[in-house]
C-alpha positions in Angstrom: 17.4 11.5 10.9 19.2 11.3 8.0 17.1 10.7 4.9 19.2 11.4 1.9 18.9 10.3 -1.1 21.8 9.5 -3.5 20.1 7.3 -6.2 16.3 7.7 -6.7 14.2 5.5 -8.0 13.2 6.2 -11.5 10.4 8.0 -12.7 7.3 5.6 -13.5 7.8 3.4 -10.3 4.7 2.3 -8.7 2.9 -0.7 -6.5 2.1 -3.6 -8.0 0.3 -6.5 -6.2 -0.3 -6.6 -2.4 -0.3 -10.2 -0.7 -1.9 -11.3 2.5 -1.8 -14.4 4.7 -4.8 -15.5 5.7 -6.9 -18.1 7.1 -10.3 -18.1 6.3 -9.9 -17.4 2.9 -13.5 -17.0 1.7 -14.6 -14.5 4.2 -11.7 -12.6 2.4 -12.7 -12.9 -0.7 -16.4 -12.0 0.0 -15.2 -8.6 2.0 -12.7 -7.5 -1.2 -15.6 -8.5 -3.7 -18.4 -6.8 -2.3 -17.5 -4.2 -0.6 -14.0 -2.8 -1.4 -15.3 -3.8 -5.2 -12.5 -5.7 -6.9 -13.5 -9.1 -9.2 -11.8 -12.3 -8.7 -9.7 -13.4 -11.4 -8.4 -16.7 -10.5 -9.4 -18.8 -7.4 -8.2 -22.0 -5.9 -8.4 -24.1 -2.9 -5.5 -21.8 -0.9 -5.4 -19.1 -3.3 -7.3 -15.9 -4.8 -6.4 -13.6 -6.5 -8.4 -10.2 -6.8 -8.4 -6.9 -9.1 -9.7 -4.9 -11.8 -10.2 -5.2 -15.1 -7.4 -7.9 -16.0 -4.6 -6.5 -13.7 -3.8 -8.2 -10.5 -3.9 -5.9 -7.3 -4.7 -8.2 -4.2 -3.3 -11.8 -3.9 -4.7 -13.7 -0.5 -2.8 -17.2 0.5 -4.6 -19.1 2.8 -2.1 -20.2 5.5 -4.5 -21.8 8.5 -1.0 -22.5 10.4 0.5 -19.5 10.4 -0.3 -17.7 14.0 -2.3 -14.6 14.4 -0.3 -11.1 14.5 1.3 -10.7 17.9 0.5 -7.2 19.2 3.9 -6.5 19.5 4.5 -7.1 15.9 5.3 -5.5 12.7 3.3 -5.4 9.6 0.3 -3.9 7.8 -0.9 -0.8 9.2 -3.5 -0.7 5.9 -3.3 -1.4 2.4 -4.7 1.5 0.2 -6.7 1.1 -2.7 -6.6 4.3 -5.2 -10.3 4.5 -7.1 -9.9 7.3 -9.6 -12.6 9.7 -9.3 -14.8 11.4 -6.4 -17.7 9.4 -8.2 -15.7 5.8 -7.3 -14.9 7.2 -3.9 -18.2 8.0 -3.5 -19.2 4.5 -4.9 -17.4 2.8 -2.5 -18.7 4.6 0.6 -21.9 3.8 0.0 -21.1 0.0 -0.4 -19.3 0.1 3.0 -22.4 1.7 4.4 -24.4 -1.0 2.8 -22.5 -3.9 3.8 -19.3 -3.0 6.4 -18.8 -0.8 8.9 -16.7 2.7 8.3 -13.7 3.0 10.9 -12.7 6.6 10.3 -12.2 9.2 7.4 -10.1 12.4 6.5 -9.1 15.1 4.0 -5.5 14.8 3.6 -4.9 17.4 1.8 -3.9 15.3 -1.2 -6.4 13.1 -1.2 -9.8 12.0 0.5 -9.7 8.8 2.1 -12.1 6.0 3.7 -10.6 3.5 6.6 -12.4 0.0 7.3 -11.0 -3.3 8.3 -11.0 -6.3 7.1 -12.9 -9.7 8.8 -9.6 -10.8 9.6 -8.7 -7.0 10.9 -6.4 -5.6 8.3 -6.6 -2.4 8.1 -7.9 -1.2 4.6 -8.2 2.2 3.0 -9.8 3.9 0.0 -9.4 7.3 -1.6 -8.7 9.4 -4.4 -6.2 12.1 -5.0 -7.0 15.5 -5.4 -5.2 16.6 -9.0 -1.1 17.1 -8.2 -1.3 20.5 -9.1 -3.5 21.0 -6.0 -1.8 19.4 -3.8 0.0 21.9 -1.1 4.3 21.7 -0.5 6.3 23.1 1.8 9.3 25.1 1.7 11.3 22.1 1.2 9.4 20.7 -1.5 7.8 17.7 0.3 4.2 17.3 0.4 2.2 19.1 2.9 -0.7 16.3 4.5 -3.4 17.4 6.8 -6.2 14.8 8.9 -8.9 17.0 8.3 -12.9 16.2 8.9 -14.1 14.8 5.0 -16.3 16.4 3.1 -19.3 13.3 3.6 -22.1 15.5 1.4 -19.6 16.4 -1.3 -18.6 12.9 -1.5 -22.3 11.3 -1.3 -23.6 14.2 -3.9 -20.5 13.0 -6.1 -21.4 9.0 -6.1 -21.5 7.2 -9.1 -23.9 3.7 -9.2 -20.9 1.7 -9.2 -21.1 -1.7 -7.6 -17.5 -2.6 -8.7 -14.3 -0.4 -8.6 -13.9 0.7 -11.4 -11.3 1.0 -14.1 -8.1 2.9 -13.1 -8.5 1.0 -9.6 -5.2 0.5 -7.8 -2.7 0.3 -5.2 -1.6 3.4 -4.2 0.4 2.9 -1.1 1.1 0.7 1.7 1.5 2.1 5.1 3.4 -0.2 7.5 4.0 0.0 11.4 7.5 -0.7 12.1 10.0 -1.0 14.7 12.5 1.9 13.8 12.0 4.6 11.6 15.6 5.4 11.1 16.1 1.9 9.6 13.1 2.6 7.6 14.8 5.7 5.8 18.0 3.6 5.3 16.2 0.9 3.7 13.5 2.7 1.8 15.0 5.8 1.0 19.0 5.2 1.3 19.0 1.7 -0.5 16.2 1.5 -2.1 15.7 4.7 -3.5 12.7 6.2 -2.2 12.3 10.1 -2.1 11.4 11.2 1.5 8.1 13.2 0.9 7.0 14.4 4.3 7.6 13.7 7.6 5.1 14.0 10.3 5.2 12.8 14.4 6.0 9.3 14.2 5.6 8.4 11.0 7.9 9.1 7.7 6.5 8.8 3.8 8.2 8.2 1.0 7.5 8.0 -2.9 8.6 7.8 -6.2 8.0 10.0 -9.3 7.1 12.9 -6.9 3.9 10.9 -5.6 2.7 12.0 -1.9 3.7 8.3 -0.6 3.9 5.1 -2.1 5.0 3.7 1.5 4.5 4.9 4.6 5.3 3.9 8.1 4.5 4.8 11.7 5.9 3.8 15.2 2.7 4.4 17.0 1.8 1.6 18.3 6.0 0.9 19.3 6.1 -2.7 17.9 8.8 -4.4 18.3 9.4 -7.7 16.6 9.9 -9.0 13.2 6.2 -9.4 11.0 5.4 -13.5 11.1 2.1 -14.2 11.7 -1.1 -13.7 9.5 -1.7 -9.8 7.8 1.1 -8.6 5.0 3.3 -11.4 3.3 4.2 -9.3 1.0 4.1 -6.5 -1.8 5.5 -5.2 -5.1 6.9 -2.3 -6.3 7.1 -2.1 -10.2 10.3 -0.4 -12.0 9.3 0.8 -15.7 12.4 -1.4 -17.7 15.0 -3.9 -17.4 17.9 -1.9 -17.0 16.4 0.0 -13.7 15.3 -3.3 -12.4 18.7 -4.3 -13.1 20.2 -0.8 -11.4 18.3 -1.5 -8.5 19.5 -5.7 -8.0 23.3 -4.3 -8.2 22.9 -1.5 -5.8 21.0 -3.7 -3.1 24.0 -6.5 -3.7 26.6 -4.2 -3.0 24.7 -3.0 -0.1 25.0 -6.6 1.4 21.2 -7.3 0.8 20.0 -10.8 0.9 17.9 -11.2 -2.7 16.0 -14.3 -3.3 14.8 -14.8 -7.0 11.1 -15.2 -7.9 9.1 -16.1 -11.1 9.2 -12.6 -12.5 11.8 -10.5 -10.4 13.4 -10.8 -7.0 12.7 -10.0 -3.2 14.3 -8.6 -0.4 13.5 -8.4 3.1 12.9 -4.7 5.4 14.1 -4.4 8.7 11.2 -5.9 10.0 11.3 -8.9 8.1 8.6 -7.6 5.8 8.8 -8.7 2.0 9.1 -6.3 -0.9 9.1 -8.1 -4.6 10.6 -6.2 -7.6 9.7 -6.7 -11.5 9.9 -4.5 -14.3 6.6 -3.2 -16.0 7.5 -4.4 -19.2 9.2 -7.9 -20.2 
């Protein structure tokens, strides 16, 4: 596979918002407010949107037409939420002992994650990195991850009271299944500018600013057609200025990339058909 990178993506890149398509739109709402922990900021009829503090991190469009995610279809493997402490991570397990259902959990190595799904089945994480410093490399330099049993006591014994997440709260990765994971490099990592960080047994990460993964993908579960129906409609992945937001438009344009322009950047379709929206941090 080759997963070279010629131009990286600057330092200071990160996720923005996540979107998802859904139908029933309250049950939604409810499951991200109480127990993943974000507040709803604006609400209407077919919209919500979700987050922390003032910033934006989870947009749901209610889309009752749109058909339910074929099996054989890309998308959302989960959405990750990034709480910034043991104390939030602890927070949060307790609320989804309270009120959910835990799916599964693991010591990564690089961080300690908790895996649920949503009502409508969207797969949702939440966990906190350990410090960079700690995490492990190998000889190459990419990040070293692990699926190791999580420390539960460590984690309880660490809980803060928190009933919402709290500030610092955000996206920390997106983790998609896809069709091919040598069109995933040439997108992510040859056009877009993604830095491979590790590559595992069916799956492939990649990152910015020497993060473990800001996307990841996996062929697990071999889908096989494009991403239509309900789950991910899209996400955003935040350049610090103008003139790398810029950088980025002219290299995907002489790449033959289809952009379409939106209220504060552009978009761009995957291989899969999966959206990716670009703005710059600052005006």
């Amino acid at each position: 596979m080759n997963t070279a990178n010629t131009t990286a993506l600057p330092d200071g890149t990160h996720l923005g918002r996540t979107a998802l398509r859904v139908s029933a739109l309250e049950d939604l709402v409810e499951f991200y407010r109480d127990v993943v922990g974000l507040s709803v900021l604006r609400r209407d009829e077919t919209t919500a949107v979700l987050g922390v503090d003032d910033a934006p991190l989870l947009v749901l469009e209610r889309d009752e037409n749109a058909p339910e995610r074929a099996r054989s279809e890309t998308g959302l493997y989960h959405n990750a939420f990034r709480v910034p402490s043991r104390a939030a991570l602890g927070a949060a397990l307790a609320r989804i002992r309270d009120r959910w259902r835990l799916d599964g959990a693991a010591d990564h190595l690089v961080s300690e994650a908790l895996y649920l799904s949503d009502p409508a089945g969207n797969g949702v994480e939440i966990y906190r990195d350990r410090p960079r410093e700690e995490w492990p490399t190998t000889d190459d330099g990419r990040v070293r991850m692990a699926t190791d049993p999580l420390d539960f006591a460590g984690i309880e014994a660490a809980a803060a009271s928190d009933d919402r997440a709290p500030s610092g709260t955000d996206v920390g990765h997106v983790h998609l299944e896809v069709s091919s994971l040598e069109a995933f490099a040439e997108f992510y990592a040859d056009a877009l500018g993604f830095d491979v960080r590790a590559d595992l047994s069916g799956a492939l990460f990649v990152a910015a600013d020497g993060y473990h993964h800001h996307v990841g993908a996996n062929t697990w579960n071999r889908r096989t057609e494009p991403a239509e129906g309900r789950g991910l409609a899209w996400f955003e992945v935040v350049v610090p200025d103008s003139r790398d937001f810029e950088a980025l438009e002219e290299r995907l344009s002489d790449r033959g990339k289809a952009l379409t322009e939106t209220e504060d950047g552009f978009a761009v379709a995957d291989p899969d058909g999966i959206e990716l929206r670009f703005r710059t941090a600052t005006p």
